[in-house]
N, C-alpha and C positions, 0 to 999 in steps of 0.2 A: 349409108349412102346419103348424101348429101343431096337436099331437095328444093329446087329453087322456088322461087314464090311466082304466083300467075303474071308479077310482071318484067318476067324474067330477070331479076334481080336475085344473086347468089346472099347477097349481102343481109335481106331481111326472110333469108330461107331458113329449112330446121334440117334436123337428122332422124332417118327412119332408119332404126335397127330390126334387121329379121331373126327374131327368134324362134320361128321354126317352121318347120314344112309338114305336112300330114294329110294322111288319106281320109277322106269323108266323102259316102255317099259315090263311090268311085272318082272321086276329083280330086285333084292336088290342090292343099290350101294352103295358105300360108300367115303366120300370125309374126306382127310385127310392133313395135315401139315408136312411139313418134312422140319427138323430145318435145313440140306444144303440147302433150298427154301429160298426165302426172304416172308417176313410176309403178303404178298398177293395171292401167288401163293398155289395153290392147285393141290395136285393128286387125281385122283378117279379110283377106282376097282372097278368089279361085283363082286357080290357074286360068281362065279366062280373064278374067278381071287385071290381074298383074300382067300380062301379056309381053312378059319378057323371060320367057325361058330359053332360049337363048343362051342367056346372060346368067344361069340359076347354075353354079357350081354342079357336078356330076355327079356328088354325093346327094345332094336333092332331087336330082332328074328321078322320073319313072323310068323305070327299068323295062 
């Protein structure tokens, strides 16, 4: 996904890839790449935290 910068500017934005979804602690998390990251580093959110489930393919949803 493509992530704009705080001043709403697409242009000096980056790219956050999710690579993956997982249960911890009873909560859905999610760990992701963010291309300002170097190729090892990882972020993760709760499914509170990302607050767009919604939007989370069916194959990730809780069942």
């Amino acid at each position: 996904m493509n992530v704009a910068h705080n001043t709403g500017s697409s242009l000096v934005g980056h790219e956050v890839v999710l690579t993956k979804a997982f249960l911890h602690g009873g909560e859905t998390w999610y760990e992701m790449m963010d291309s300002n990251d170097g190729p090892l580093q990882r972020r993760y959110l709760s499914d509170k935290e990302f607050g767009y489930e919604a939007t989370v393919p069916k194959l990730l949803r809780k069942k």
